[in-house]
C-alpha positions as CSV (number, residue, x, y, z in Angstrom):
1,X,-24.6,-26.6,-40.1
2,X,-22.0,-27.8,-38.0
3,X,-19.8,-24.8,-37.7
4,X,-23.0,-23.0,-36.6
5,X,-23.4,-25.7,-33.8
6,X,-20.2,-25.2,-32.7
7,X,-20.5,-21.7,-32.9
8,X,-23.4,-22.2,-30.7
9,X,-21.4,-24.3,-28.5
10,X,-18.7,-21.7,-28.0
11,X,-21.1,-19.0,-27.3
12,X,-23.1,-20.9,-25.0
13,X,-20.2,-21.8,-23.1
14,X,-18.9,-18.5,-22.8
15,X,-22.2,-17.1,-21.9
16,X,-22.3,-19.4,-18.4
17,X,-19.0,-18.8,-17.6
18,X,-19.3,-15.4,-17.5
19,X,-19.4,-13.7,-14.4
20,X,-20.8,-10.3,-13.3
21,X,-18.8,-7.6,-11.2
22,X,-19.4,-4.6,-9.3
23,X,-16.7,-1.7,-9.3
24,X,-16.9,0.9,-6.8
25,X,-14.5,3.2,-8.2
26,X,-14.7,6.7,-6.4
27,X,-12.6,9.2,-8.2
28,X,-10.6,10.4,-5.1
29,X,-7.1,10.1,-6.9
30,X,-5.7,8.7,-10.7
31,X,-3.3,6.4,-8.9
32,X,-6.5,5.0,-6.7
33,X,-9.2,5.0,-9.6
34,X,-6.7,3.8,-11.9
35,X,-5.9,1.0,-9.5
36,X,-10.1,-0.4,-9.5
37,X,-10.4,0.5,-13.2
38,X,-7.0,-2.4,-14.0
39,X,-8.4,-5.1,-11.8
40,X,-12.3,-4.1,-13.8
41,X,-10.3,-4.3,-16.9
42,X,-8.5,-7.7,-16.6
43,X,-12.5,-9.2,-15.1
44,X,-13.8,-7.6,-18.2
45,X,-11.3,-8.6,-21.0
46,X,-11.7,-12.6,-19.7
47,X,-15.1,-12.5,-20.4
48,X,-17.0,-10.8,-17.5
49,X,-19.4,-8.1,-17.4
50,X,-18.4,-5.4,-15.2
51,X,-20.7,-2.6,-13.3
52,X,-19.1,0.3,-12.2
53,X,-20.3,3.1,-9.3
54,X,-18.2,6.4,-10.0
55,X,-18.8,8.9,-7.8
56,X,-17.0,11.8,-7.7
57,X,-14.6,13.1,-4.7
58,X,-12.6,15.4,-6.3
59,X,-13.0,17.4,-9.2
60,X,-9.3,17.0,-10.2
61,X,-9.2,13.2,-10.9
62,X,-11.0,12.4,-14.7
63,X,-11.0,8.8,-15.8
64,X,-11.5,7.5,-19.1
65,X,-12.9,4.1,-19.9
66,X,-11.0,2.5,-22.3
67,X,-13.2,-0.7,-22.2
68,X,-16.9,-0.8,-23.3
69,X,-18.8,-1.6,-19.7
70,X,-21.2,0.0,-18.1
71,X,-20.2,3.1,-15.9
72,X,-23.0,5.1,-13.5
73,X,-21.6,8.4,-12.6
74,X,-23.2,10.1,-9.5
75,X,-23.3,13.4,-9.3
76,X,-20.9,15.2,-6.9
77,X,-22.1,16.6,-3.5
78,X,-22.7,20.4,-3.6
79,X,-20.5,20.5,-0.4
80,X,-17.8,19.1,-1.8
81,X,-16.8,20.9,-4.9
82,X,-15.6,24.1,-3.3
83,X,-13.9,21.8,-0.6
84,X,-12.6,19.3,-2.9
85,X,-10.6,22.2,-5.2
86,X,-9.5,23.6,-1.2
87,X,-8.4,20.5,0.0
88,X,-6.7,19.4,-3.2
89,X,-4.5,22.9,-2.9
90,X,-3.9,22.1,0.4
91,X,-2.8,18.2,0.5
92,X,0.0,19.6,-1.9
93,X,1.4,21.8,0.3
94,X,1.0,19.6,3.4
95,X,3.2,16.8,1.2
96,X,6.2,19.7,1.6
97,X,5.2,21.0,4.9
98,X,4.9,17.2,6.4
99,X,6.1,17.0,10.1
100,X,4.8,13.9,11.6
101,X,2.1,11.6,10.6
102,X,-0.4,13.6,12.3
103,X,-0.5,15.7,9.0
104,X,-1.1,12.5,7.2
105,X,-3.9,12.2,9.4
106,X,-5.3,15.9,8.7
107,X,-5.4,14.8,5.1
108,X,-7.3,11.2,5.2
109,X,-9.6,12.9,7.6
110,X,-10.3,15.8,4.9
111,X,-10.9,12.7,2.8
112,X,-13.0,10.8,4.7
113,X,-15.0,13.6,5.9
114,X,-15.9,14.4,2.2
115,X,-16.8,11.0,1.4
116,X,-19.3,10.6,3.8
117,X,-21.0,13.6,2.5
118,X,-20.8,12.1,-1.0
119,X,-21.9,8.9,0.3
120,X,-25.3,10.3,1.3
121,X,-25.8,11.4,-2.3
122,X,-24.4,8.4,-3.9
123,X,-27.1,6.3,-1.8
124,X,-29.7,8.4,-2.3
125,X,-29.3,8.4,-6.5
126,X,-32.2,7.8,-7.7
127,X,-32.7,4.0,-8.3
128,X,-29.7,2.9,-8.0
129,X,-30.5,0.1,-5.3
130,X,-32.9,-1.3,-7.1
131,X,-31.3,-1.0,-10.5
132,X,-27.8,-2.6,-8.8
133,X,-29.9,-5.1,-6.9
134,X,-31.6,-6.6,-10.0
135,X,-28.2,-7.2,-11.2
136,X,-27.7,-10.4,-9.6
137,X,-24.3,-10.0,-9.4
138,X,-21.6,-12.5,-8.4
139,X,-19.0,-10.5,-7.0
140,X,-17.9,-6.7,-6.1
141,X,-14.8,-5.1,-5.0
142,X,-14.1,-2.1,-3.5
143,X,-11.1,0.3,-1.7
144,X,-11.4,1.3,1.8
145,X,-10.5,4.5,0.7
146,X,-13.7,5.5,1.0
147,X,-16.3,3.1,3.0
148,X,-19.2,3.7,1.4
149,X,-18.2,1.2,-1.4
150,X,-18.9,-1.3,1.2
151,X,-22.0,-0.5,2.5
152,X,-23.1,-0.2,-0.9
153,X,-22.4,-3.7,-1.9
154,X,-23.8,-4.9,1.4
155,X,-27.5,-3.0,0.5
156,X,-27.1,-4.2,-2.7
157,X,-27.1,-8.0,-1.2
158,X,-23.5,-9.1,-2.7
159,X,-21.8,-11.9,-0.4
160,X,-18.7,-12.0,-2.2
161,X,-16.4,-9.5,-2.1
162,X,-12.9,-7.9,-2.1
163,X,-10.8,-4.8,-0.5
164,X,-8.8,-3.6,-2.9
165,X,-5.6,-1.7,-1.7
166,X,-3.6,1.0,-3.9
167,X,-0.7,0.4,-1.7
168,X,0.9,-2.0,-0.2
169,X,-0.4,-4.7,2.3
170,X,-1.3,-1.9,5.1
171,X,-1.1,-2.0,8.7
172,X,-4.8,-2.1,9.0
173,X,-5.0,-4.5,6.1
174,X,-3.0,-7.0,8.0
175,X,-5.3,-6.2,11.3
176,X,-8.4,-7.1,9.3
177,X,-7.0,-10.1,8.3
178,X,-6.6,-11.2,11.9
179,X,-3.0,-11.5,11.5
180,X,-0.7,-10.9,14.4
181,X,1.0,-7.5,14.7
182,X,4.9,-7.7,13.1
183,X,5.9,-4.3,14.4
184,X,9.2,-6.0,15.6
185,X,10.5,-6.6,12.2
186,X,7.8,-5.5,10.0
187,X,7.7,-1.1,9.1
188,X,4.7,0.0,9.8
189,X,3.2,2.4,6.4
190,X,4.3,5.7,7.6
191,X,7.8,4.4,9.5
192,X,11.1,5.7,8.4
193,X,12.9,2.3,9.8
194,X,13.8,-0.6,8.2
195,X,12.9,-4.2,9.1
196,X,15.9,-4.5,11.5
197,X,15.0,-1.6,14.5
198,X,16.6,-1.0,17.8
199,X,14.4,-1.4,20.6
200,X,13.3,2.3,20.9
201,X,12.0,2.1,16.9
202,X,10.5,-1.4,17.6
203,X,8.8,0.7,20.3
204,X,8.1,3.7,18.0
205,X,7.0,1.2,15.1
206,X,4.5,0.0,17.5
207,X,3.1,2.8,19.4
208,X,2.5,4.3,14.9
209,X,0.9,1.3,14.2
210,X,-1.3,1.2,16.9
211,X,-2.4,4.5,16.6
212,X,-3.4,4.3,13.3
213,X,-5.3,1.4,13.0
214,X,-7.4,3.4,16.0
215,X,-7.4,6.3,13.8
216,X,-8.7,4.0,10.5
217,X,-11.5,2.5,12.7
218,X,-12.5,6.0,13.3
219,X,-12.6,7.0,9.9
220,X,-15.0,3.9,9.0
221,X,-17.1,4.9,11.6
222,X,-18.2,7.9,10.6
223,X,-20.2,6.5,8.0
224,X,-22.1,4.1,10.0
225,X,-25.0,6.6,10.6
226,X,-25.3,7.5,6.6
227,X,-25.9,3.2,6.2
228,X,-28.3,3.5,9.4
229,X,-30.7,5.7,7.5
230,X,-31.0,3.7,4.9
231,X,-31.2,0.6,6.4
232,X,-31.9,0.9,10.1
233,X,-30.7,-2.6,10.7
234,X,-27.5,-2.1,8.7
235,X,-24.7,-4.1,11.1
236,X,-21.3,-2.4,11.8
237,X,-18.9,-1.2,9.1
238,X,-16.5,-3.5,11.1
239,X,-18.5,-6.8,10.5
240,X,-18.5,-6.3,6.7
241,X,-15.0,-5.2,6.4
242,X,-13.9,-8.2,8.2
243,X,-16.0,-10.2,6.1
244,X,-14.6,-9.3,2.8
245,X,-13.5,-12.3,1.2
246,X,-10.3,-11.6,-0.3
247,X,-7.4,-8.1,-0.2
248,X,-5.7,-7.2,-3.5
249,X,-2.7,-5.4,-2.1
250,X,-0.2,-3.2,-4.8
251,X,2.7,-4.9,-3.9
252,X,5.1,-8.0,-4.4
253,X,6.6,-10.3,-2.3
254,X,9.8,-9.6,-4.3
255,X,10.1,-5.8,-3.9
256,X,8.1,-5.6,-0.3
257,X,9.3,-6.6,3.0
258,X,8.6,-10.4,4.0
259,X,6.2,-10.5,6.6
260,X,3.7,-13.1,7.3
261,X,0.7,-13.8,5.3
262,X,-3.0,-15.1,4.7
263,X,-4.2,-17.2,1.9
264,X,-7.0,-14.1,1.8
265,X,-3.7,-11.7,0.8
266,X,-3.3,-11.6,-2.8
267,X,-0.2,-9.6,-4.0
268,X,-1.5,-7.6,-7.2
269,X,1.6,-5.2,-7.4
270,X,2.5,-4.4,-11.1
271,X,-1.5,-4.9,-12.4
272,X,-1.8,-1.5,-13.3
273,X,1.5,-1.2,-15.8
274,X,0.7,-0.3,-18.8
275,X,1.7,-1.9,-22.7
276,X,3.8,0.7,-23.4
277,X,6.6,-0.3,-26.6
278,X,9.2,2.0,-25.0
279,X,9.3,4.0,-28.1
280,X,9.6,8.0,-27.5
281,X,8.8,11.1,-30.2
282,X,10.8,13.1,-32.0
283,X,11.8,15.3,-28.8
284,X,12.6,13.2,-26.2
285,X,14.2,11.3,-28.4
286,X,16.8,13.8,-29.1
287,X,16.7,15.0,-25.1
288,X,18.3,11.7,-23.9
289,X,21.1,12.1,-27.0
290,X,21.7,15.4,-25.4
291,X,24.3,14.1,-23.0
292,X,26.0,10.8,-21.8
293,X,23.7,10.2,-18.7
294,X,19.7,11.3,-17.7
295,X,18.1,11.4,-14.9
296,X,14.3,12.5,-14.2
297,X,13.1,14.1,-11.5
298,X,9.2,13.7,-10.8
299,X,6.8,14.0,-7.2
300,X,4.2,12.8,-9.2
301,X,0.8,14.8,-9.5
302,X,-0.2,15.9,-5.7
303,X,3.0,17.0,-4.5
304,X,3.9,19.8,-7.1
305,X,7.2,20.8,-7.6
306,X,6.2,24.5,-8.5
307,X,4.3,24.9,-4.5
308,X,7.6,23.7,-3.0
309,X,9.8,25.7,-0.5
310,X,12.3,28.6,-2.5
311,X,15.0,27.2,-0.8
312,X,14.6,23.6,-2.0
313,X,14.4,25.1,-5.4
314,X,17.2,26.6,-5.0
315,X,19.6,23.8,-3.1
316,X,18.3,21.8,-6.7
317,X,18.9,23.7,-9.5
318,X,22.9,24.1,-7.6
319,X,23.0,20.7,-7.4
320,X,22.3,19.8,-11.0
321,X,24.2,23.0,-12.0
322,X,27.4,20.1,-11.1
323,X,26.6,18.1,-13.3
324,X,27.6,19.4,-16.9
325,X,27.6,15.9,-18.6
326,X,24.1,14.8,-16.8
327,X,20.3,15.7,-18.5
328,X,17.7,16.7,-15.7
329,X,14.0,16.1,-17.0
330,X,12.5,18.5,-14.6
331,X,8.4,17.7,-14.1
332,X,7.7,21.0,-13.8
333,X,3.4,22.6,-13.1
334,X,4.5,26.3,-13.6
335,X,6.6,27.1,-16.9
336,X,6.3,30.7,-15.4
337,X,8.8,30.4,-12.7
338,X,11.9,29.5,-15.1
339,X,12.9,26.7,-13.4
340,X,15.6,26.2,-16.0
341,X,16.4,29.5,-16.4
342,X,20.2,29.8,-17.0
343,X,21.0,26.5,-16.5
344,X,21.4,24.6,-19.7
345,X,21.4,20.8,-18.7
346,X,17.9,21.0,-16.8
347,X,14.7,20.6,-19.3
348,X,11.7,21.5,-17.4
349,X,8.1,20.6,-18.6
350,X,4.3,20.2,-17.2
351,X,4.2,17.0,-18.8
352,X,6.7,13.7,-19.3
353,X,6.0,10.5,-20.9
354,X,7.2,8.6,-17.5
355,X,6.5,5.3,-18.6
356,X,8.5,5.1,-22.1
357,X,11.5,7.0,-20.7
358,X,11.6,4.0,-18.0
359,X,11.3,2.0,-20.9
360,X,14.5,3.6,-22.6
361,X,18.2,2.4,-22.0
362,X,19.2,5.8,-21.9
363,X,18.0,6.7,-18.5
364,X,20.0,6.5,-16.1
365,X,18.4,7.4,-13.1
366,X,15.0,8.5,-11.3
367,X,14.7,10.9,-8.1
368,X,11.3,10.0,-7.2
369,X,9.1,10.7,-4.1
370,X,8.0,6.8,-3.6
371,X,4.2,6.9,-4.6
372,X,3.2,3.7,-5.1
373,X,2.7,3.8,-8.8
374,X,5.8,5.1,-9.7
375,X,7.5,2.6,-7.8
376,X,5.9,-0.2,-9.0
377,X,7.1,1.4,-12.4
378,X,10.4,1.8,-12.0
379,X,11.2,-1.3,-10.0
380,X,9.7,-3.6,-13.2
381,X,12.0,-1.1,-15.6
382,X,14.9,-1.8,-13.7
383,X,15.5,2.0,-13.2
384,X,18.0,3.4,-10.3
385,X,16.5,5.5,-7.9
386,X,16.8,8.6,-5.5
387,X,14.0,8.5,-2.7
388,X,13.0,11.4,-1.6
389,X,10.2,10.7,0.9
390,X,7.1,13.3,1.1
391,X,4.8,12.2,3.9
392,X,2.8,8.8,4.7
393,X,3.3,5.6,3.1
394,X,6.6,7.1,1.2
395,X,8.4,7.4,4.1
396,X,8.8,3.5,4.2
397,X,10.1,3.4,1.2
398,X,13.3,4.8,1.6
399,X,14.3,2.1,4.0
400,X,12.7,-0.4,1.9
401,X,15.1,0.5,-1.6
402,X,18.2,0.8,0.5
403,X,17.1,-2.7,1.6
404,X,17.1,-4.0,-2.4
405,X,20.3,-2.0,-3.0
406,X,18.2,0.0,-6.2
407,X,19.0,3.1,-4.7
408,X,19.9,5.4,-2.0
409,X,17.1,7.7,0.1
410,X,17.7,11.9,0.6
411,X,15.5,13.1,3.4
412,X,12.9,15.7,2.6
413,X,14.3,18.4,4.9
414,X,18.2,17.7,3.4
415,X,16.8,19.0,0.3
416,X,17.8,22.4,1.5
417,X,21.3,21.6,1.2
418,X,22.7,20.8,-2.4
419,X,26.2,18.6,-1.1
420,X,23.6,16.1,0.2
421,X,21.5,15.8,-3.4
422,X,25.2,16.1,-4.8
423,X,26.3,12.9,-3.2
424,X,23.7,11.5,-3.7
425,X,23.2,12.0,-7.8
426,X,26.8,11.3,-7.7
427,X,26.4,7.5,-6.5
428,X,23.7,6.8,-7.9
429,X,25.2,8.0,-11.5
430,X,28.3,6.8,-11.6
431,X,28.5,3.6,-9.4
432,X,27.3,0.4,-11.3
433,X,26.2,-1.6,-8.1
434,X,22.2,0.6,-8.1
435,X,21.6,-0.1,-11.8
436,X,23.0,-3.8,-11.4
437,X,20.7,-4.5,-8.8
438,X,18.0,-2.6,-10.6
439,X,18.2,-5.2,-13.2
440,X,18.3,-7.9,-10.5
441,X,14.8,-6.8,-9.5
442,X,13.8,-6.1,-12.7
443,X,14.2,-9.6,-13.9
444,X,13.1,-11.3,-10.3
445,X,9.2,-9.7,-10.9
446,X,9.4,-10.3,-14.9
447,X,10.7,-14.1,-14.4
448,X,7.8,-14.9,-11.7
449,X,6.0,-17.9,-11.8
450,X,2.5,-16.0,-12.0
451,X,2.3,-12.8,-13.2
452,X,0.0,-10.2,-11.4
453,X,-3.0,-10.5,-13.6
454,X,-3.0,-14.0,-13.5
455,X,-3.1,-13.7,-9.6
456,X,-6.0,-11.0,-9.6
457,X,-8.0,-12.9,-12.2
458,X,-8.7,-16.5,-11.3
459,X,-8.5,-15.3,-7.4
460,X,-11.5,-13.3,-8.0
461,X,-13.2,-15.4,-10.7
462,X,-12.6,-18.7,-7.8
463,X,-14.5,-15.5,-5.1
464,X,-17.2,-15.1,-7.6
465,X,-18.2,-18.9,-8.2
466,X,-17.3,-20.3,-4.9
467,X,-17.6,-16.9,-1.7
468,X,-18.1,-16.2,0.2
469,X,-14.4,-17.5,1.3
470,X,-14.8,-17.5,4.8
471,X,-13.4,-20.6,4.8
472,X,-10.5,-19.2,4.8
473,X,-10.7,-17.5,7.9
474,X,-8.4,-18.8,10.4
475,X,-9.7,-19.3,14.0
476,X,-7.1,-16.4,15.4
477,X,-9.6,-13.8,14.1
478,X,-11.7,-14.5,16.5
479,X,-8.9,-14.5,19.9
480,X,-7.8,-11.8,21.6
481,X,-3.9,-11.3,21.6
482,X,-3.8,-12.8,24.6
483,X,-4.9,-15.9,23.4
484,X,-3.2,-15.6,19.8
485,X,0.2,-14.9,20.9
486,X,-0.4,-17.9,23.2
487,X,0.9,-15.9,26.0
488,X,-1.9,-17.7,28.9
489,X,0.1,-21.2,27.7
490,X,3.4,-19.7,28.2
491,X,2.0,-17.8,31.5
492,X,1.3,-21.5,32.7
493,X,4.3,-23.3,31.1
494,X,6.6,-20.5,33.3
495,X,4.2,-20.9,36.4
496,X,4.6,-24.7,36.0
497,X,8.4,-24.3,35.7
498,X,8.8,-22.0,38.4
499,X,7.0,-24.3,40.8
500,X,8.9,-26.9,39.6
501,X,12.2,-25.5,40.3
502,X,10.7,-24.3,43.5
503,X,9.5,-27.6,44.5
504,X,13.2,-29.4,43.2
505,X,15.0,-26.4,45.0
506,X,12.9,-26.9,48.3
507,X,13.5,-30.9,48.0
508,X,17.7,-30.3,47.5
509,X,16.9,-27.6,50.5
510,X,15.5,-30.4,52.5
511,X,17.7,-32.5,51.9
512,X,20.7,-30.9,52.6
513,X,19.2,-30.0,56.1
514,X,18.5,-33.5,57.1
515,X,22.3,-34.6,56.0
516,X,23.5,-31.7,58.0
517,X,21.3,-33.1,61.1
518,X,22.7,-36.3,60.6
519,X,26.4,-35.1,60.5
520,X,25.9,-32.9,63.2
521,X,24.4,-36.1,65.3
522,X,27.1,-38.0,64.7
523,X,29.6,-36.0,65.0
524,X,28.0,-35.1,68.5
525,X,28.7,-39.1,69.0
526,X,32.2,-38.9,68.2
527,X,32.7,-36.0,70.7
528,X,30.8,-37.8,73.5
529,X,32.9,-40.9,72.6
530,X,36.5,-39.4,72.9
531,X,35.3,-37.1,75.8
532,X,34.7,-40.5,77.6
């Protein structure tokens, strides 16, 4: 009888404890649905029931659930599947055709345009308002990779909530924060600089930054008149972005660069690695015997290595034709094109398991393009690295590895020549200091005082029980820069100064003139008095 109270007890306890979530997880991209479905996953496995919106926005991107909560998938917009497979073909070409971030721009506004098409079908889903609103739920969290996540948990009446970010803390995340701009010593996402810039990339650094915050508040706009419809007296996308209550960033204050921060800013980066026991099969196994050192060369799962240019190809395989004593795991799409053909130390293939060869001693290196998720991956392993930045948010982190001392950076448009990659595969193979400081990093985000989850979890459970935080809005949010940066007080402290250096100048001036009347009256005296 007893153990069945306390049985009771336990369950009853657990029961108003838990909390319920809502997920929107729109399946843009596996790094950003795989992102949502971590943070649902740690919510879920402490107890809490989780809700999740799935709408389609490409047809690439699958997700499976590995945990048993409930998932509504929306079907996709008729517009969008022939544009989706279009604009999927083509954001893999612009990675290797990338000029400037104005091609970054073409492809968030491909994005965003196809969102707000699917966002009219997602609202429009037959009950889903009223199924979601009789939820009751205590929380929600969202990615403003696609708005509509927002205006959904606004219609469905949730206070509490949280921007989630699948990269690092982003110059528009730090905006909507009401922090301060830190263009001076802070890279903006798509900069190629480091933190210390000359005063023409302070001046570049800013002008990006700028320009893409205008550009984001664009983007967020355009779904304004898809809420209005709905609700006619829905308020600005800007009001409830601003008032989201908490920003999950993918990145650590160990392996990012220090900038200033909000207690709203919670560093999540390293959430979505997986449990992996670092133990390969039969065949890769016997790959990294093969030779005495192995690297792995990967652009991830946009940028396709097969859809590059010939001549990078090319400058490539010449490179690791140098390297007789050196394994190249090639991540290959197109086994057609015989990537490997005649070359003996390159093994090509569609497919490699990425996170258990990090997990292997006998790696040596990675040449990587910088997405997010691979270098979250790679900096916890403790693995070496050649940058090769593609377009947006990689090109800061070239800069931002040579800045750790992991690993050296090879610009996009030096891939052409094979001495560059040479040099490059050369250092970072056979010089100790990359893998030492690999380690160093490595053991820095292992050794932390709170891991990742533990961050994620009781920042969102404390959300859910006690949000909105608006508390924890600071009073800057609300100046203008002109106020924030104080500059009105230091216009008056250097008015004040000025007029008080005019007035002691004018005193000293006066002064001096009336000494120089007396002297020259008494002097006049002397002359009269010898003249006489």
């Amino acid at each position: 009888m007893r153990a069945l109270q306390c049985l009771l007890l336990l369950f009853s306890i657990h029961f108003t404890q838990s909390l319920k979530f809502l997920a929107y997880n729109p399946l843009v991209g596996m790094s950003h649905a795989s992102y949502i479905n971590k943070i649902a996953e740690i919510l879920y496995d402490a107890g809490h029931e989780i809700t999740m919106v799935s709408p389609p926005m490409s047809g690439r991107t699958k997700m499976t659930y590995p945990r048993n909560w409930t998932v509504i998938s929306i079907p996709m917009a008729k517009e969008d599947i022939a544009t989706a497979a279009r604009d999927g073909e083509s954001a893999s070409h612009i990675y290797w055709k990338y000029k400037s971030v104005f091609d970054f721009m073409k492809i968030i506004e491909s994005v965003t345009n196809a969102g707000v098409k699917q966002c009219d079908v997602t609202l429009n889903h037959p009950g889903l308002l009223d199924s979601l609103r009789a939820e009751k739920f205590n929380g929600a969290f969202a990615e403003p990779f696609d708005f509509c996540g927002f205006g959904l948990i606004y219609l469905v009446g949730i206070k509490s909530y949280a921007m989630t970010m699948t990269v690092p803390a982003s110059d528009n995340t730090l905006r909507i924060t009401g922090l301060p701009p830190m263009t001076a010593f802070v890279p903006g996402m798509t900069s190629t600089f480091g933190e210390k810039m000359t005063l023409m990339q302070r001046i570049i650094n800013t002008v990006v930054v700028a320009m893409s915050g205008e550009f984001m508040a664009a983007q967020w706009k355009k779904y304004q008149s898809t809420f209005d419809k709905v609700d006619p007296q829905f308020p600005l996308m800007e009001e409830i972005i601003n008032n989201s209550s908490l920003y999950l960033v993918n990145s650590d204050v160990i392996s990012d660069f220090p900038r200033i921060t909000t207690h709203k800013i919670v560093e999540a980066g390293g959430i979505t690695l997986g449990l992996s026991n670092g133990t390969l099969d039969e065949y890769w196994d016997s790959i990294l015997s093969l030779r005495p050192f192995t690297v792995l060369l990967s652009f991830g799962t946009v940028a396709k290595a097969s859809v590059m240019p010939d001549e990078y190809k090319k400058s490539i395989r010449e490179a690791f034709k140098r390297f007789p004593d050196v394994t190249f795991i090639w991540k290959y799409e197109d086994p057609s094109h015989g990537i490997s053909k005649g070359i003996p130390n390159i093994i090509e293939s569609t497919f490699v398991p990425q996170k258990e060869l990090f997990n292997d001693a006998r790696l040596t290196a990675f040449i990587t393009h910088g997405g997010a998720g691979s270098m979250v991956e790679f900096l916890h392993a403790g693995v070496p690295v050649i940058v090769v930045p593609l377009a947006g948010e990689q090109s800061r982190v070239g800069p931002l590895i040579e800045r750790l001392g992991t690993g050296v950076k090879v610009l996009r448009k030096d891939l052409d020549n094979p001495d560059v990659l040479t040099d490059a595969i050369h250092n970072i193979v056979y010089d100790t200091k990359y893998k030492s400081a690999a380690v160093l990093i490595s053991g820095r985000l292992k050794d932390q005082p709170f891991s990742a989850k533990e961050r994620v979890l009781k920042n969102m459970v404390f959300m859910a029980k006690h949000g909105p935080l608006h508390f924890l809005n600071h009073h800057g949010m609300e100046m203008s820069l002109f106020s924030m940066y104080a500059i009105d007080v230091y216009l008056i402290l250097l008015i004040s100064i000025i007029i008080l250096i005019s007035l002691f100048l004018f005193i000293i001036y006066t002064g001096i003139r009336a000494l120089l009347r007396i002297v020259k009256k008494r002097m006049e005296k002397r002359n009269i008095k010898k003249e006489k």
